[in-house]
C-alpha positions as a LaTeX table, in Angstrom:
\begin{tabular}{lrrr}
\hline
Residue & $x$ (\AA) & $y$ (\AA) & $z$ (\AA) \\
\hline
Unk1 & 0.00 & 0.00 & 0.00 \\
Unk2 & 2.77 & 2.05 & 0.83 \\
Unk3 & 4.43 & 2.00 & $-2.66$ \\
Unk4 & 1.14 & 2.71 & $-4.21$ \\
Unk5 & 0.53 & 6.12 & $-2.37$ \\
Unk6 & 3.96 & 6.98 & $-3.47$ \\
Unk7 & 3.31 & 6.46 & $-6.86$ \\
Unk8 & 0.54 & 8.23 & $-7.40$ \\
Unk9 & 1.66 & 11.59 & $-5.07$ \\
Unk10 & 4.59 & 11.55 & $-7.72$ \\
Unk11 & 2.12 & 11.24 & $-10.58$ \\
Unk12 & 0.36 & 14.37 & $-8.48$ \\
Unk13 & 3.63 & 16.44 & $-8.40$ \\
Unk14 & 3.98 & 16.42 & $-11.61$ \\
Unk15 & 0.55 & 17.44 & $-12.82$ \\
Unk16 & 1.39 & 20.17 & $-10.03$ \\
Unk17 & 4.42 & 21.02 & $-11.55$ \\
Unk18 & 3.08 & 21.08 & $-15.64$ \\
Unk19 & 0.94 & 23.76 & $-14.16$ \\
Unk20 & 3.50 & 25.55 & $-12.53$ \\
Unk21 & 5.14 & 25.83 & $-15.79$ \\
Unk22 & 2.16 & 26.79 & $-17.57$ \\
Unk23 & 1.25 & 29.51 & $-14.91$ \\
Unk24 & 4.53 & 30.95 & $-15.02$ \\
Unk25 & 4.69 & 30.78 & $-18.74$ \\
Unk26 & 1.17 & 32.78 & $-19.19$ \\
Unk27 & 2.36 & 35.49 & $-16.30$ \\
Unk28 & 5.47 & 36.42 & $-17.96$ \\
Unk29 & 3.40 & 36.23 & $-21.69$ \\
Unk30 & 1.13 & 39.08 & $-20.22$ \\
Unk31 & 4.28 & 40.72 & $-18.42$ \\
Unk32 & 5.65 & 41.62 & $-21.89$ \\
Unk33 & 2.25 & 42.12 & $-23.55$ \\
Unk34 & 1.85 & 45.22 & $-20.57$ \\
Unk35 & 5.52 & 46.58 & $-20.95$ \\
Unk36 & 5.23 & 46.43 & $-24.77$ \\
Unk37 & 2.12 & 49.11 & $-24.77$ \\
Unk38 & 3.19 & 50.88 & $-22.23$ \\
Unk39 & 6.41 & 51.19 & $-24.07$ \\
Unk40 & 4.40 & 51.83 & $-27.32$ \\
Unk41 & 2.03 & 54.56 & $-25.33$ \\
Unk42 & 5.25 & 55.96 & $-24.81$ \\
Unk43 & 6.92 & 56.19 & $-27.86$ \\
Unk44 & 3.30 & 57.22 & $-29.31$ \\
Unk45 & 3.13 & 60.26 & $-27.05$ \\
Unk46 & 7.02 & 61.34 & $-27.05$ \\
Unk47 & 6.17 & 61.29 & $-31.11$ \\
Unk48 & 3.02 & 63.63 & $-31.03$ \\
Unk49 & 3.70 & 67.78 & $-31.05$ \\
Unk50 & 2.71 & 69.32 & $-27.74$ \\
Unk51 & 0.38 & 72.12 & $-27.67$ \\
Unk52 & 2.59 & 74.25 & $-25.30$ \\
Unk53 & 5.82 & 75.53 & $-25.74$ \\
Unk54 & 6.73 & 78.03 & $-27.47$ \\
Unk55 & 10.34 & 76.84 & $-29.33$ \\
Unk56 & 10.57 & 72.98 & $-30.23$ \\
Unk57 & 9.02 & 69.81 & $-30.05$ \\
Unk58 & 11.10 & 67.19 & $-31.07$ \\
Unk59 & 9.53 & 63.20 & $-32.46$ \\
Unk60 & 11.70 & 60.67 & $-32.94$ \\
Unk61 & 9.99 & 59.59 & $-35.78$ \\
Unk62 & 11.85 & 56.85 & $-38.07$ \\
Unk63 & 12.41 & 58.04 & $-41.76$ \\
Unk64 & 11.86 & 55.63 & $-44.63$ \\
Unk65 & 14.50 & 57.61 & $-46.84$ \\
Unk66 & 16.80 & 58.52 & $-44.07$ \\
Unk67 & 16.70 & 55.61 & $-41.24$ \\
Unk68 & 19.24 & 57.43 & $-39.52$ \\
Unk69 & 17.28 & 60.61 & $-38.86$ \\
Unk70 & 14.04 & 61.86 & $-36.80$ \\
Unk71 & 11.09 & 64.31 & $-36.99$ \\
Unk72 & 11.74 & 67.87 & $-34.93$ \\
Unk73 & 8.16 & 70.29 & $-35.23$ \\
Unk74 & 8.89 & 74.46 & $-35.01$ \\
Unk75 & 5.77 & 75.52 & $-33.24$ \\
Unk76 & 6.63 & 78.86 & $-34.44$ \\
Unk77 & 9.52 & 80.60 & $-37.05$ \\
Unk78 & 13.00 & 80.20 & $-35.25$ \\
Unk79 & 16.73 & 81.63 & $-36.79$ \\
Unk80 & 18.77 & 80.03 & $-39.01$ \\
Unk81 & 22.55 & 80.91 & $-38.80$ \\
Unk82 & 25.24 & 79.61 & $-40.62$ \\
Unk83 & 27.61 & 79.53 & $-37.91$ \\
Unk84 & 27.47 & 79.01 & $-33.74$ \\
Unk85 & 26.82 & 82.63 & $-31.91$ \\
Unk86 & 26.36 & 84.96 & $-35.63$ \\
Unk87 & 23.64 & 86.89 & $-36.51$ \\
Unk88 & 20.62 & 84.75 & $-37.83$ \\
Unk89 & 20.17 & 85.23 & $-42.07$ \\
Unk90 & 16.95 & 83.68 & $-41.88$ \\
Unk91 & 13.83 & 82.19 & $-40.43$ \\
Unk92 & 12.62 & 78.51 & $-40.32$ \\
Unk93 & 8.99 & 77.28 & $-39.48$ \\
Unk94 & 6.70 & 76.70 & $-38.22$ \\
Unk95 & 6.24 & 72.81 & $-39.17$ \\
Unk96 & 7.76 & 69.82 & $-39.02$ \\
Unk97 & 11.29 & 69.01 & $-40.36$ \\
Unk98 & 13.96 & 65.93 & $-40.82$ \\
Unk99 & 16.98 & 66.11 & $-38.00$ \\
Unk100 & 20.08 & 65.41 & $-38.99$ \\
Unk101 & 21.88 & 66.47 & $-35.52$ \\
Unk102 & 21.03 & 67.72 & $-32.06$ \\
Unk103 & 23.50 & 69.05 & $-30.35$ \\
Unk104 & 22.04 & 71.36 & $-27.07$ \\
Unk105 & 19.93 & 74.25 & $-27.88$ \\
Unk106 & 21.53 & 73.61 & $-31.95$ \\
Unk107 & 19.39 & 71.41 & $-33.95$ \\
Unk108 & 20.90 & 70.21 & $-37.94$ \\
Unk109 & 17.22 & 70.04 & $-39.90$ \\
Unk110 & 16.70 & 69.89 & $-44.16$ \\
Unk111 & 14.17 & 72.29 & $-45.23$ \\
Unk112 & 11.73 & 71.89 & $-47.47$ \\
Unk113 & 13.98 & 72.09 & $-50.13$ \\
Unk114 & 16.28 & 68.99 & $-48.74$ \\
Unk115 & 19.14 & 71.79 & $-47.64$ \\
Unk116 & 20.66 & 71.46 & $-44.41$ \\
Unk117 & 20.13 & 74.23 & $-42.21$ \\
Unk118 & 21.27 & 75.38 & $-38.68$ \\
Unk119 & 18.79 & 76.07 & $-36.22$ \\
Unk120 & 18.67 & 77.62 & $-32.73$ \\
Unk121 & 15.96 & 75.92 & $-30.83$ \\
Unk122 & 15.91 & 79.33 & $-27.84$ \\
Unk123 & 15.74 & 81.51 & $-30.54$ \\
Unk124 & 13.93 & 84.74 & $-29.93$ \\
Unk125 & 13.74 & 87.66 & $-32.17$ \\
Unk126 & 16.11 & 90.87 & $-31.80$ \\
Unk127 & 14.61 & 93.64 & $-30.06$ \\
Unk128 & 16.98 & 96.25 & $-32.07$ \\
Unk129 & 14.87 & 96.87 & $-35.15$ \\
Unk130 & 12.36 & 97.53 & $-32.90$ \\
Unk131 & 14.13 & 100.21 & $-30.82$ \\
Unk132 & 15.57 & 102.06 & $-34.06$ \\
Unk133 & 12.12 & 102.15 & $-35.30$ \\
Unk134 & 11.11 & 104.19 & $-32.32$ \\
Unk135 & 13.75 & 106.00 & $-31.76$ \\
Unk136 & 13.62 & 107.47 & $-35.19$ \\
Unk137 & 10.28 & 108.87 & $-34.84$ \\
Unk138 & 9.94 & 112.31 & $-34.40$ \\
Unk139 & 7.26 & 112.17 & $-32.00$ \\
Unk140 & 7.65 & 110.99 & $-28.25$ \\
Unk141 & 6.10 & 108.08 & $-27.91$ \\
Unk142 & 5.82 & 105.27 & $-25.60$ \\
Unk143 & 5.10 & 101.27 & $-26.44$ \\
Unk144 & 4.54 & 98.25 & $-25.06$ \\
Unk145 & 4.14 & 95.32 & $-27.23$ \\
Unk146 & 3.80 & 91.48 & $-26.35$ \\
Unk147 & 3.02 & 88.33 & $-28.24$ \\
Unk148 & 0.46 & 86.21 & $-26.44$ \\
Unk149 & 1.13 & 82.78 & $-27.23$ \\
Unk150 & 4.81 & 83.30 & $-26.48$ \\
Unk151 & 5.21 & 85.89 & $-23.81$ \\
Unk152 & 7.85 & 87.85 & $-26.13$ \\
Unk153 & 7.57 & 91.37 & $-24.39$ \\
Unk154 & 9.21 & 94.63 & $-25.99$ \\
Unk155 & 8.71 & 98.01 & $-23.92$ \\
Unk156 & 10.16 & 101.59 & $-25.30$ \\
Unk157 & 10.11 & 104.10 & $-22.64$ \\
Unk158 & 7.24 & 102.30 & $-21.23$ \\
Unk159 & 8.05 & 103.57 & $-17.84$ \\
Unk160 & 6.79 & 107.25 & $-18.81$ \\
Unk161 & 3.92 & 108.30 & $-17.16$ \\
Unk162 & 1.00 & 110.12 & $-18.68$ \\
Unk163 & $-2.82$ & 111.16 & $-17.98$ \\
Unk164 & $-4.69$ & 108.75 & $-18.63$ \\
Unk165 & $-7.76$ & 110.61 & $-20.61$ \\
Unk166 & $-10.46$ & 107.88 & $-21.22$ \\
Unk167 & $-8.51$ & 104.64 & $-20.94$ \\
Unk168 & $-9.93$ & 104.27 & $-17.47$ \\
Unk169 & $-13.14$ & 103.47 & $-18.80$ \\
Unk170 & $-11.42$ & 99.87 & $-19.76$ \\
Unk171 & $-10.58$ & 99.20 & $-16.21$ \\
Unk172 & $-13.26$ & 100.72 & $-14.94$ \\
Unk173 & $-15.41$ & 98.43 & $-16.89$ \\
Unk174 & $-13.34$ & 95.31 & $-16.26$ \\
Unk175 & $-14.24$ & 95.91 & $-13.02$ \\
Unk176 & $-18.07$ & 96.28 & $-13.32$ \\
Unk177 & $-18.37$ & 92.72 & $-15.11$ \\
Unk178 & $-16.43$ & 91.33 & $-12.40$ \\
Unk179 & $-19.02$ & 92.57 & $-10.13$ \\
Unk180 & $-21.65$ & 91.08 & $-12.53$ \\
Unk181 & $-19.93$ & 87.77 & $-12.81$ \\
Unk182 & $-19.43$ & 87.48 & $-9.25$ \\
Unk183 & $-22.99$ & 88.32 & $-8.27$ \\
Unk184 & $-22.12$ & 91.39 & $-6.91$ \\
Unk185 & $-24.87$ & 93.51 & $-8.75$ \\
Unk186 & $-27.36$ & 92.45 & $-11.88$ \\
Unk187 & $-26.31$ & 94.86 & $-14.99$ \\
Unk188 & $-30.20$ & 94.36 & $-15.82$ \\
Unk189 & $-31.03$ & 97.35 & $-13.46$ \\
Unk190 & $-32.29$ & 100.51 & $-15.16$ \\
Unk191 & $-31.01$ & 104.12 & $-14.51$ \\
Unk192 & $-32.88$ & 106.80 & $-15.35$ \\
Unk193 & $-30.73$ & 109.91 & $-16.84$ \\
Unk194 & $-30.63$ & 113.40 & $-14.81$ \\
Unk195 & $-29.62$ & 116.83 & $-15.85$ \\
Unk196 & $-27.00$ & 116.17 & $-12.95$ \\
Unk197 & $-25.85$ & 113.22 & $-14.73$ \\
Unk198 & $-24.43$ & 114.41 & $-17.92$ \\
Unk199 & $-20.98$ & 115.45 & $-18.99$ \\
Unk200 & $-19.44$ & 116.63 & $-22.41$ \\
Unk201 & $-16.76$ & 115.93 & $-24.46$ \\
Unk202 & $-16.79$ & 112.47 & $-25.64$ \\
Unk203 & $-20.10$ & 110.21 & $-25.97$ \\
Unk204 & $-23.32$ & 110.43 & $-27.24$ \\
Unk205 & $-25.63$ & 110.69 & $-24.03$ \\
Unk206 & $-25.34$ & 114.58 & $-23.99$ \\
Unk207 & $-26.15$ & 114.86 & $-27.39$ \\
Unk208 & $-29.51$ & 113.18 & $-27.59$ \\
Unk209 & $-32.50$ & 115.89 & $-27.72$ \\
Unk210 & $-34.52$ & 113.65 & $-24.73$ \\
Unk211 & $-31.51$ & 112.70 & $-22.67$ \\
Unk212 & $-32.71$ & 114.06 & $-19.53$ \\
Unk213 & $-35.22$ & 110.76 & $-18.70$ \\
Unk214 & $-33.45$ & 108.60 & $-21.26$ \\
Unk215 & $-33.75$ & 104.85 & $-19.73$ \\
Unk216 & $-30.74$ & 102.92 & $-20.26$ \\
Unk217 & $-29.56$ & 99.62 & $-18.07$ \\
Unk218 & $-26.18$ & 99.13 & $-16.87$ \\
Unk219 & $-25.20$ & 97.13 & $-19.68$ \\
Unk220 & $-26.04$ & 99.49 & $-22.05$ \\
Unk221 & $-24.11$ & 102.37 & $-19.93$ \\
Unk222 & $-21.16$ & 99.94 & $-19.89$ \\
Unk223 & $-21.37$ & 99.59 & $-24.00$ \\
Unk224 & $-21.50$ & 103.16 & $-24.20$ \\
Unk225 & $-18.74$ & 103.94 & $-21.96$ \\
Unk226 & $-16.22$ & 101.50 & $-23.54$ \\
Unk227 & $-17.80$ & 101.62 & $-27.41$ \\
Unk228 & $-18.35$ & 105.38 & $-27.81$ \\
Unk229 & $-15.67$ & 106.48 & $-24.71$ \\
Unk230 & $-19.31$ & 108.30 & $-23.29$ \\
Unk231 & $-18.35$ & 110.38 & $-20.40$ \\
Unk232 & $-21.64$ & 110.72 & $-19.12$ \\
Unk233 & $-22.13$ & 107.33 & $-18.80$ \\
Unk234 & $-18.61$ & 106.42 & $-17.38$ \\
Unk235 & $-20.05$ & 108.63 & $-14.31$ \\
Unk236 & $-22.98$ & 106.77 & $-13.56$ \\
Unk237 & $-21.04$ & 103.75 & $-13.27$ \\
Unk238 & $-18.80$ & 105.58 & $-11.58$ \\
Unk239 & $-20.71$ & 107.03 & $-8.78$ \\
Unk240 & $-22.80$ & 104.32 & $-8.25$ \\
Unk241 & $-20.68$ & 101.36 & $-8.03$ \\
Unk242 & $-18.08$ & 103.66 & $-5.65$ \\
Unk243 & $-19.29$ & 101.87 & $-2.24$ \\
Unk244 & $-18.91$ & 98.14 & $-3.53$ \\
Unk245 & $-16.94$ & 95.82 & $-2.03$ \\
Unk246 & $-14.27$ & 95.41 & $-3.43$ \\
Unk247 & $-13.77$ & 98.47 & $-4.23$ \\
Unk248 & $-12.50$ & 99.58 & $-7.90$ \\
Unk249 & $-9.10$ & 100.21 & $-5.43$ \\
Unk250 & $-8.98$ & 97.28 & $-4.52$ \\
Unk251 & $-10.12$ & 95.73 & $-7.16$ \\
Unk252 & $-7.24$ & 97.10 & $-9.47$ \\
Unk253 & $-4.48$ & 97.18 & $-6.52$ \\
Unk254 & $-5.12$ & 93.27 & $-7.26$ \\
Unk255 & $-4.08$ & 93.51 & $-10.53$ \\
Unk256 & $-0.41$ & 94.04 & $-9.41$ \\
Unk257 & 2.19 & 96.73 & $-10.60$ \\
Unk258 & 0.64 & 99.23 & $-8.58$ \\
Unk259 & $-2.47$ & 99.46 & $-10.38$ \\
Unk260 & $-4.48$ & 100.67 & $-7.65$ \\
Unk261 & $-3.97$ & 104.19 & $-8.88$ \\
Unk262 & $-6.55$ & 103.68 & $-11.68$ \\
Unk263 & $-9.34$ & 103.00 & $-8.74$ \\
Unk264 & $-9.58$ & 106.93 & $-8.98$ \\
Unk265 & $-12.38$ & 108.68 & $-10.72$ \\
Unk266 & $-9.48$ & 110.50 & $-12.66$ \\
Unk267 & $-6.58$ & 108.79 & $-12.66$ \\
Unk268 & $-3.35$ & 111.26 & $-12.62$ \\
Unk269 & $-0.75$ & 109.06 & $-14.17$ \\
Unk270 & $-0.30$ & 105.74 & $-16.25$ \\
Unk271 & 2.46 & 104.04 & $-18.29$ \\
Unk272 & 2.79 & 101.68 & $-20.88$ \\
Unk273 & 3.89 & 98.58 & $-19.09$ \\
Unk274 & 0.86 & 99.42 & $-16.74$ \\
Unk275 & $-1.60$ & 99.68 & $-19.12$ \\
Unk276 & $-0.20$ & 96.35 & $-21.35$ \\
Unk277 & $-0.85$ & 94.88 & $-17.57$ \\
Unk278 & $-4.76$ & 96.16 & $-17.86$ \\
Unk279 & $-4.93$ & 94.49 & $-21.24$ \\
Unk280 & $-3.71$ & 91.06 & $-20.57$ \\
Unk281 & $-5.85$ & 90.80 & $-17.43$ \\
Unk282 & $-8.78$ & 91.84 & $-20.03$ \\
Unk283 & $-7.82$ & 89.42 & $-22.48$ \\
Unk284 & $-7.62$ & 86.94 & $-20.14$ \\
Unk285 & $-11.45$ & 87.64 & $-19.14$ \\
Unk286 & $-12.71$ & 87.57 & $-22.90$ \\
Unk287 & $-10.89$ & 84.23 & $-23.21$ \\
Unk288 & $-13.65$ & 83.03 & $-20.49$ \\
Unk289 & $-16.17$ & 83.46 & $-23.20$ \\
Unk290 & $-18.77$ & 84.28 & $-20.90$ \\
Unk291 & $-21.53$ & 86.51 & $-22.34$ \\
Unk292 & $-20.50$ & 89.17 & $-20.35$ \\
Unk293 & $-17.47$ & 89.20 & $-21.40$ \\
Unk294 & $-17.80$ & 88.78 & $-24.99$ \\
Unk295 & $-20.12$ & 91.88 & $-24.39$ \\
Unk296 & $-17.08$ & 93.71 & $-23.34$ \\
Unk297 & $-15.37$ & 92.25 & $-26.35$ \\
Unk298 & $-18.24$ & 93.27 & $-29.38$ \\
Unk299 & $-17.87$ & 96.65 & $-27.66$ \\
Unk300 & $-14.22$ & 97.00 & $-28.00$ \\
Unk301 & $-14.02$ & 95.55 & $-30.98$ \\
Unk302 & $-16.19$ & 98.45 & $-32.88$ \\
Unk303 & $-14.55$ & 100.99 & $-31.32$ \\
Unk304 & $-16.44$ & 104.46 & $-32.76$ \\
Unk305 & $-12.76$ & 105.83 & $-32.96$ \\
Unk306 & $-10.59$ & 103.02 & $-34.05$ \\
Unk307 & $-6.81$ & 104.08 & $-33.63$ \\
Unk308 & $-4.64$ & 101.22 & $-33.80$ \\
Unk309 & $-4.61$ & 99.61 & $-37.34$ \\
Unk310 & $-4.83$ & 96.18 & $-38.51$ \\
Unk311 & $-5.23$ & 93.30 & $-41.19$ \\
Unk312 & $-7.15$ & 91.48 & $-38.26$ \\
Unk313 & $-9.83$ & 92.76 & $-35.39$ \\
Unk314 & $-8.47$ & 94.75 & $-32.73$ \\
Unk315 & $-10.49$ & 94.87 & $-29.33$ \\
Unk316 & $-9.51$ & 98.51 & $-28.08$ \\
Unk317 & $-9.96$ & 101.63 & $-26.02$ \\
Unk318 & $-8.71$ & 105.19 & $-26.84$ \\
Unk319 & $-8.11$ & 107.43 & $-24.88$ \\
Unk320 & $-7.90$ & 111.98 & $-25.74$ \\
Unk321 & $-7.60$ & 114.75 & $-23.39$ \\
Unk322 & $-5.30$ & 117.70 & $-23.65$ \\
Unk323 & $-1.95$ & 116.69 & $-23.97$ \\
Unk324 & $-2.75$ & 113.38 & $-23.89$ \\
Unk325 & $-3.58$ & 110.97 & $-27.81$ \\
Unk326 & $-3.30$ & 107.19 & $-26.57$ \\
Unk327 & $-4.84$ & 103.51 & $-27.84$ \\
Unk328 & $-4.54$ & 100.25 & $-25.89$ \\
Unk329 & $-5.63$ & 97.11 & $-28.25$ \\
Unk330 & $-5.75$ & 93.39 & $-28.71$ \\
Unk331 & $-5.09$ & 92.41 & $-32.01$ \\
Unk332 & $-6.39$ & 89.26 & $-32.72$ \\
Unk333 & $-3.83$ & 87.90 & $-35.75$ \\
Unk334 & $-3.02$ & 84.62 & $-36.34$ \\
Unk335 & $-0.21$ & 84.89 & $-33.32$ \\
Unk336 & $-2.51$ & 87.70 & $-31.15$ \\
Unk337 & $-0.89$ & 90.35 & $-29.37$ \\
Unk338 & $-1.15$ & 93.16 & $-27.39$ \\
Unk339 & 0.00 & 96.53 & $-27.94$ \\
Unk340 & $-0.54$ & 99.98 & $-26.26$ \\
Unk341 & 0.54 & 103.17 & $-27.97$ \\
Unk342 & 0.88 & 106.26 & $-25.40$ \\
Unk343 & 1.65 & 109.73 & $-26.54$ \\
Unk344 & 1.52 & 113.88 & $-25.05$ \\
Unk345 & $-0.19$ & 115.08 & $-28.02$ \\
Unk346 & $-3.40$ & 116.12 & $-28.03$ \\
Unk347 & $-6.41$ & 115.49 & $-30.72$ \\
Unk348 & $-4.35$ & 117.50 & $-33.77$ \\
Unk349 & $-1.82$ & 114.07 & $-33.27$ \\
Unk350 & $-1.42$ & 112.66 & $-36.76$ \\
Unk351 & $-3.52$ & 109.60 & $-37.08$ \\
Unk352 & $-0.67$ & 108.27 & $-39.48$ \\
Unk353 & 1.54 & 108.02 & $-37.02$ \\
Unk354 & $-0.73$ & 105.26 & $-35.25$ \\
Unk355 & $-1.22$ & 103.48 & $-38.35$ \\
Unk356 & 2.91 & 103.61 & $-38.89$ \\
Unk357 & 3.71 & 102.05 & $-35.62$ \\
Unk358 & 0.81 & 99.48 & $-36.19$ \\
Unk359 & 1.72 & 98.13 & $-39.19$ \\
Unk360 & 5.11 & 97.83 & $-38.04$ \\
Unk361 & 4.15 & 95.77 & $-35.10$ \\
Unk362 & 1.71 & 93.47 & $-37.57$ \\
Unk363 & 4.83 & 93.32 & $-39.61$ \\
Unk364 & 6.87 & 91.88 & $-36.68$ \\
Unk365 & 4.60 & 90.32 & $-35.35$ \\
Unk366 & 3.75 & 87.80 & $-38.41$ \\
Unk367 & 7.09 & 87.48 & $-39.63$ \\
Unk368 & 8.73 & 86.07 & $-36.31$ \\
Unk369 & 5.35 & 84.27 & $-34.68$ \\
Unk370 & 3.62 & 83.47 & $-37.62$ \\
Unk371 & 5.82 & 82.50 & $-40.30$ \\
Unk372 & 5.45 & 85.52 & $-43.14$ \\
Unk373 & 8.91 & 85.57 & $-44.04$ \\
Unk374 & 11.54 & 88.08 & $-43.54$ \\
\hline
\end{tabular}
């Protein structure tokens, strides 16, 4: 009996040990199955362009007619030099090209034409044509231009203060949708219009025969403040949203670079760098596409007075007083930016000069973040 239980618990052990085998065998199948797409998610994802970024992308894509090589994608036009550290003699991008080499911040690509060409992957553009431009004007002006998408920033004498005139209506408007958006106060309300109430100079409120009694909400008041620059509406707003909390101090203080200034009902001094501040932090609000705010935007994008030229819409506030001829826009090109034009002159300022420095910026703008050539 005895040899007969041993026989058939070694006839057991090895039916145990076939599975074994077979277990182990199906565990490391599925081991290499898992590593082989995660390695393949990888590879798929390292391979696809990201959407941020503002230089390079590289995907090391294999070539069929060059093994040896890989895929690199310009997200935007970057300079081609023919040697390490010299001036750039061209422009390359945005798209995707064969790499030959990558060495650092230096990638070896063929253009589109199969040449090899040199290309610096931190390129950004030289400020210099930009500052002889404006320094050869012979009007005092000061800028402050930036490209959205990348962040590239150029300020000339945009430090300089100057009265604001009627770009205050911009912030003071920013701030009235944020009181609307946060449920501060309902722009539905109606105010009725009183002889107390109206102002000249800009607008059209004191020019309507039956303005005294004229019915408008505060959404229209805001339109007509920002569209047509109205000074008799700005007040209303004005005076009646002075005891909110927060206040329009506060409320710009928050806005950094010592923006509280602008919380007054007449703000003394701005600069260009302040006021390219105010229109990012606006730009960033239309971007919520809220219908508030693309209220704000159909109103600054018909401007009555449009000062800042462009090939594409421009979203922007003027601003005139004595002494002072500004613009602050949005210009929404292919590559948007922002740009703010500040100036001392007063409403005799030639409107060509606006246009000039415009076009120039457009010109900049699309050949080094667009891709329209040099």
């Amino acid at each position: 009996m005895t040899g007969a239980d041993t026989g058939v618990d070694g006839m057991n052990d090895k039916k145990i040990e076939k599975k074994l085998v077979i277990a182990v065998f199906v565990v490391a199948v599925l081991a290499v199955s898992v590593f082989g797409l995660l390695l393949y998610a990888i590879v798929g994802a390292a391979s696809r362009p990201s959407a941020s970024g503002a230089g390079v992308v590289a995907a090391p894509v294999e070539s069929l007619a060059y093994p040896e090589l890989s895929t690199i994608y310009l997200s935007r036009p970057l300079g081609v030099f023919d040697y390490y550290g010299d001036e750039h003699i061209g422009l390359l991008g945005p798209g995707y090209f064969e790499l030959v080499d990558l060495n650092g911040a230096w990638a070896q690509v063929l253009d589109d034409g199969g040449i090899q060409r040199q290309v610096y992957l931190n390129f950004w553009p030289s400020t210099r044509v930009l500052t002889e431009f404006f320094r050869g004007l012979p009007y005092d002006v000061s800028i402050y231009y930036t490209n959205i998408e990348t962040g590239f920033t150029f300020g000339f004498r945009d430090n300089v203060t100057y009265t604001s005139a009627s770009l205050n209506k911009a912030s003071h408007a920013l701030y009235v949708y944020h009181l609307a958006e946060i449920g501060a106060t309902d722009l539905s309300r109606i105010h009725t219009i009183r002889s107390f109430d109206i102002r000249g100079g800009t607008g059209r409120i004191h020019r309507y025969p039956n303005r005294i009694g004229l019915q408008l909400t505060h959404l229209e008041l805001l339109r007509y403040s920002v569209l047509y620059s109205d000074n008799t509406a700005f007040r209303v707003l004005y005076m009646h949203y002075q005891h909110y909390s927060p206040s329009y101090f506060e409320f710009m203080r928050g806005l950094g670079r010592d923006m509280g200034h602008m919380g007054e009902v007449r703000t003394r001094t701005v600069t260009a760098a302040q006021m390219g501040l105010l229109m990012r932090h606006i730009h960033n609000y239309i971007e919520t596409e809220t219908e508030l705010a693309l209220h704000f935007q159909e109103s600054m994008l018909n401007s009555d007075v449009p000062i800042i030229m462009s090939d594409y819409p421009v979203a922007q506030k003027y601003g005139h007083w004595d002494g002072a001829f500004h613009d602050i826009g949005i210009i929404y090109a292919p590559s948007p930016y922002i740009l703010v034009i500040l100036t001392n002159m007063d409403r005799a300022a030639p409107f060509h000069l606006f246009e000039e420095i415009s076009m120039f910026i457009q010109e900049f703008n699309n050949r080094y973040f667009v891709g329209g050539g040099e």
